[in-house]
C-alpha positions as CSV (number, residue, x, y, z in Angstrom):
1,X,221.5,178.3,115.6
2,X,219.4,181.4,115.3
3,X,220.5,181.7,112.0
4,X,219.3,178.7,110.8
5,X,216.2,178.4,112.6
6,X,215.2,182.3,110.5
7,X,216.5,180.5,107.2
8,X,213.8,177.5,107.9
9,X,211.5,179.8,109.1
10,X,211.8,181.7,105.7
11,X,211.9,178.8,103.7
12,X,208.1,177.6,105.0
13,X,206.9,180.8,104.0
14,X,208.3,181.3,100.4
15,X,205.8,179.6,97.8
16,X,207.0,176.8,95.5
17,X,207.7,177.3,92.1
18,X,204.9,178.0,90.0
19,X,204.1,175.6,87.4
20,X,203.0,176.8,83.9
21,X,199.6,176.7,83.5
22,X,198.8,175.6,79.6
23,X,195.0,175.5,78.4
24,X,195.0,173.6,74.7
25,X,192.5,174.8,72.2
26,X,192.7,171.9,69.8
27,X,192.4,167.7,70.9
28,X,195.6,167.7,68.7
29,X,197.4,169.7,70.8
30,X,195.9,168.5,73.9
31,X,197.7,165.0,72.3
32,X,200.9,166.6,71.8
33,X,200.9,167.8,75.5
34,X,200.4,164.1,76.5
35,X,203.3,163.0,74.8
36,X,205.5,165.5,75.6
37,X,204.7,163.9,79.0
38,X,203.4,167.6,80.2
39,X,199.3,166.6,80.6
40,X,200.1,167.8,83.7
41,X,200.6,171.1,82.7
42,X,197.1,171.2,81.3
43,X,194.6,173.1,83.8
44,X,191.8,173.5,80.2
45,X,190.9,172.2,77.1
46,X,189.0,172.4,74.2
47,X,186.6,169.4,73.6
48,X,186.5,167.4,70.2
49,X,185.2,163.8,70.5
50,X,186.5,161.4,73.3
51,X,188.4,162.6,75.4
52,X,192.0,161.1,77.0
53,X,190.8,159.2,80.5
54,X,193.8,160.6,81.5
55,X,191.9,164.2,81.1
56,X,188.5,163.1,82.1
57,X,188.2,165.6,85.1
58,X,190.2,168.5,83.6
59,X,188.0,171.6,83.1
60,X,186.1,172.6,79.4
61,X,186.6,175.7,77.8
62,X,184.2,174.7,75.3
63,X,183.8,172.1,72.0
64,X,185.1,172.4,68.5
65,X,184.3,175.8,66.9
66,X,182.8,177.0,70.1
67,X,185.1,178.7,73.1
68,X,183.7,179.7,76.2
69,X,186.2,182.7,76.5
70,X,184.9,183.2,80.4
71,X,185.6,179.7,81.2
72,X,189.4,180.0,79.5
73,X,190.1,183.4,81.9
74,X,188.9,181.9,85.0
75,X,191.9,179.1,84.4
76,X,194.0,181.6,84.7
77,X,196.7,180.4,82.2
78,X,200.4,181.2,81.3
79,X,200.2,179.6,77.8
80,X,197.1,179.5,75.5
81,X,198.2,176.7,73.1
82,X,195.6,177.5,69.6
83,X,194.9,175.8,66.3
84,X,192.7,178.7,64.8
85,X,190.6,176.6,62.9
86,X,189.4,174.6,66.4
87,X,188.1,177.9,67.7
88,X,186.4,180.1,64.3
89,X,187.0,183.3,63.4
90,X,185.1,184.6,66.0
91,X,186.8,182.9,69.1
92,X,190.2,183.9,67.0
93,X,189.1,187.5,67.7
94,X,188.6,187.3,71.0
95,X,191.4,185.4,71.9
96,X,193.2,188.7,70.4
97,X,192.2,190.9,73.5
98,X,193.1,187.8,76.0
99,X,195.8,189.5,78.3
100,X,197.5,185.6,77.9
101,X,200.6,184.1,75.9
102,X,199.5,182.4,73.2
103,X,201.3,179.7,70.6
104,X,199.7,179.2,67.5
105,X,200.4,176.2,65.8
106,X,198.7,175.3,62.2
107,X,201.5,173.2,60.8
108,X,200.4,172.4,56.7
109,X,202.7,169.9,55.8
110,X,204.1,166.5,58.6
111,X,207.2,168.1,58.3
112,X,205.6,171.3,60.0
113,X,204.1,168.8,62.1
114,X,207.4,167.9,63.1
115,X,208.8,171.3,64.1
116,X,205.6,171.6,66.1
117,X,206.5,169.2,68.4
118,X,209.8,171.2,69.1
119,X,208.0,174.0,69.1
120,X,205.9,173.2,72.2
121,X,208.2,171.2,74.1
122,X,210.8,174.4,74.0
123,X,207.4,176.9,75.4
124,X,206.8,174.5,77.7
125,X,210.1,173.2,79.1
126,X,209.9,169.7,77.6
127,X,212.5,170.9,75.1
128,X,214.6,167.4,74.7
129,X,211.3,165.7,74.4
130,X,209.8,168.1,71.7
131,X,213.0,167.4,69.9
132,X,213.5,163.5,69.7
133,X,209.6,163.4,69.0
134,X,210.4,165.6,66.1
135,X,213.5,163.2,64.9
136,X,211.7,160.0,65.8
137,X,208.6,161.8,63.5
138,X,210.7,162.8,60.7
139,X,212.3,159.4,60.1
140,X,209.2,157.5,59.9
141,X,208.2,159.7,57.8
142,X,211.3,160.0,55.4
143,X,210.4,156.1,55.8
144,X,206.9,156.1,54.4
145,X,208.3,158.8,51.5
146,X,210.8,156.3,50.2
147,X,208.9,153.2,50.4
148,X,205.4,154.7,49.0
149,X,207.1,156.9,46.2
150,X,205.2,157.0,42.8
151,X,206.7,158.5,39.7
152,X,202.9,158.9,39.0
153,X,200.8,159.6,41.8
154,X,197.6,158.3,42.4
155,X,194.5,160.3,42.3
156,X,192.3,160.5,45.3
157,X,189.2,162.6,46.3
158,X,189.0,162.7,50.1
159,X,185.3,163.5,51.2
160,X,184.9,165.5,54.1
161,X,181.1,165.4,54.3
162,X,178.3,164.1,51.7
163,X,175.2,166.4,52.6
164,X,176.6,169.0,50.8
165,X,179.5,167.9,49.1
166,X,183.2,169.0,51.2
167,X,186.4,167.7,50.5
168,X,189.9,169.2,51.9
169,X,191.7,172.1,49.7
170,X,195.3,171.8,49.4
171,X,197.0,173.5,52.4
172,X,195.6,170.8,54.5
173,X,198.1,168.4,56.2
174,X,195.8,165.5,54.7
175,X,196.8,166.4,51.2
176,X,200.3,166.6,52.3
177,X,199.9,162.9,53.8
178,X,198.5,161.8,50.3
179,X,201.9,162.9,48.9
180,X,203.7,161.3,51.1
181,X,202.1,158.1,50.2
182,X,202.0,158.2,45.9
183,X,199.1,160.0,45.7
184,X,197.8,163.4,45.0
185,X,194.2,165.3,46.6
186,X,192.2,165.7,43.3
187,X,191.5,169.2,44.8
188,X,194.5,170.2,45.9
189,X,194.8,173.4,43.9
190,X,191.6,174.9,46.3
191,X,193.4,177.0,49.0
192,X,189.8,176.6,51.1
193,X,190.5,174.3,54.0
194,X,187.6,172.4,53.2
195,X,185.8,173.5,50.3
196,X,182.5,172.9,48.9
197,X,182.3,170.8,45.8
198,X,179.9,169.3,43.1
199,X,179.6,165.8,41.4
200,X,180.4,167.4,38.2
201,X,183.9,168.9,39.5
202,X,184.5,165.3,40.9
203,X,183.6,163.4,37.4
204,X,185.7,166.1,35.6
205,X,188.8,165.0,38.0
206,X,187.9,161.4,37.9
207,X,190.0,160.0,40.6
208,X,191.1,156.6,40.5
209,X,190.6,156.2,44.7
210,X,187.7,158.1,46.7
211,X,187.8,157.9,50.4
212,X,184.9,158.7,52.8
213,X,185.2,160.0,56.1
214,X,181.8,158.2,57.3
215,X,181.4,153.9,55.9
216,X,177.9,155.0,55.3
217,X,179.0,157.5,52.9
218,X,180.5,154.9,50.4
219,X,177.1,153.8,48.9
220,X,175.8,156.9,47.7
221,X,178.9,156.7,44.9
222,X,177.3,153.8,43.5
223,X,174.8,156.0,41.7
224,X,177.8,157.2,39.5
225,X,178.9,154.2,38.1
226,X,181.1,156.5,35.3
227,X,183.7,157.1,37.9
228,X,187.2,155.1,37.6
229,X,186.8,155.0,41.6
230,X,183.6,153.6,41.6
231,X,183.9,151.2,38.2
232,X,186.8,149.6,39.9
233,X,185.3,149.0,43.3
234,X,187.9,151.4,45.3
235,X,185.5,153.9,46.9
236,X,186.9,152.7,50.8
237,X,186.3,154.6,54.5
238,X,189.5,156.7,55.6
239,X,191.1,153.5,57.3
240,X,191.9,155.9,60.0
241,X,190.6,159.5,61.6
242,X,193.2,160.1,63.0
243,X,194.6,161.7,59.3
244,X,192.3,164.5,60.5
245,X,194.1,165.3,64.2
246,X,197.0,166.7,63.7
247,X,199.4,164.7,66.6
248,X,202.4,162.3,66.6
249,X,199.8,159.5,66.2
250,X,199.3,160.9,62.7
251,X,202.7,159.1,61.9
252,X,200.5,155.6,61.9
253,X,197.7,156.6,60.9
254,X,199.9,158.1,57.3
255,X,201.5,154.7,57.2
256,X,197.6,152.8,57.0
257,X,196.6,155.5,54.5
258,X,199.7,154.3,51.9
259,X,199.2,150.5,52.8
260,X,195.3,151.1,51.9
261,X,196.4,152.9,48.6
262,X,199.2,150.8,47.5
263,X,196.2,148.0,47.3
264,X,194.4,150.5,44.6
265,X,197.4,150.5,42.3
C-alpha cells in the first residue's frame, strides 16, 4: 500500500508530455499544418491575408515580408516551419542566429509540393497523414497531367502586378501548374521569382492567354490591341489565388486553371 500510494504521489508530480511547439512562417504552411490535423501544434504564425477562424486568437509574429523576430522567441518554439520568400532576406538572416529547429520548405514544382507534405507530417509526428496527403496529391495531379496534356502547349503570361510590370520567372510552382495543364509561362526561362518586365518583352512573346492577378487589371490590355491574347478576347482574372499559396488546396485550384485554359484553345 505504501508503495503505491509513493507511485501516485510521483505520478502528480511528473509533468505531461510536452507538445511540440511549431510557429509557421508562411499562410501556406500554416494550411498544411491544418490539414495535417496538427493546427494545434501551432502556438505562432505569420500573417498573409485572412486568416483560418480556426487561428483567429493564435499569436502574430508579423505579416508577409515582415517578422517580428522578438515576438517568434517569446513563443518559445521547437519547430520554426519557413518559406524564405514569406520572410525577405533580411528576416532569413536573422532567423540564422535563432537558437530554434527550423524546416525549410520552398517546393518548385506540385510534385515538390507533394513531398512537402510528407515532409512535415514526419517533423511533426503526423507522419501517416503527411503521407496519404502526398498520395492523394500526386494522383490528382497525375490526373490533371493526363487529361490536360498538349503536344503543343499553350502560351500564357501570368501578371503578377501592373504598376510596374511583374510576372513569375520559371522556378515558381505557378509555372509548374501551367505545365501541368498544356500550357507554358511565356517567361519561364527568368530564374527571378517574380521579375520585372516590359510591354515590348510581352508583344515579342505574344502569348495566346494573359491572366491577371487583380479583374481590374484586364482592361489596361486593351490599349494593345496587337496582342493574340487581347485580339482574341482571352485576357481573364486568375480563376483562382490560391495558384499563389502553395498548400493541398492548390490541387483545385490547378484543376480551375486547365478547365479556364482548355476554353482558350
Amino acid at each position: 500500500m505504501r508503495r503505491l500510494l509513493a507511485f501516485l504521489l510521483l505520478s502528480v508530480a511528473l509533468p505531461a508530455t510536452a507538445q511540440l511547439r511549431v510557429v509557421s512562417l508562411a499562410p501556406s504552411l500554416t494550411e498544411i499544418m491544418l490539414d495535417l490535423g496538427a493546427g494545434d501544434l501551432l502556438v505562432g504564425v505569420l500573417d498573409g491575408g485572412d486568416r483560418p477562424a480556426a487561428l483567429a486568437g493564435l499569436p502574430s509574429v508579423g505579416r508577409y515580408g515582415q517578422l517580428q523576430p522578438e515576438s517568434l522567441l517569446a513563443l518559445k518554439p521547437d519547430l520554426v516551419l519557413l518559406w524564405p520568400d514569406s520572410v525577405g532576406s533580411a528576416g532569413r538572416e536573422q532567423l540564422k542566429k535563432f537558437p530554434v529547429p527550423q524546416l525549410v520548405v520552398e517546393p518548385r514544382s506540385l510534385e515538390q509540393l507533394a513531398n512537402a507534405f510528407a515532409e512535415i507530417g514526419e517533423r511533426v509526428g503526423r507522419a501517416e497523414q503527411g503521407r496519404q496527403m502526398a498520395a492523394r496529391f500526386e494522383s490528382g495531379l497525375a490526373a490533371l497531367r493526363q487529361h490536360h496534356h498538349r503536344d503543343v502547349p499553350l502560351k500564357v503570361f501570368y501578371q503578377v502586378w501592373d504598376k510596374p510590370l511583374y510576372t513569375l520567372g520559371g522556378k515558381q510552382i505557378v509555372s509548374d501548374a501551367l505545365k501541368v495543364c498544356g500550357a507554358e509561362n511565356v517567361f519561364a526561362d527568368l530564374s527571378l521569382p517574380a521579375p520585372q518586365v516590359g510591354i515590348e518583352a510581352v508583344m515579342q512573346r505574344d502569348p495566346a492567354v494573359i491572366l491577371v492577378s487583380e479583374p481590374s487589371q484586364a482592361y489596361a490590355w486593351k490599349a494593345w490591341p496587337q496582342l493574340t491574347a487581347v485580339k482574341r478576347g482571352q485576357v481573364w482574372p486568375v480563376p483562382d489565388r490560391g495558384l499563389e499559396r502553395p498548400s493541398f488546396q492548390m490541387l483545385a485550384a490547378t484543376g480551375k486553371l486547365c478547365r479556364l485554359l482548355d476554353a482558350a484553345r
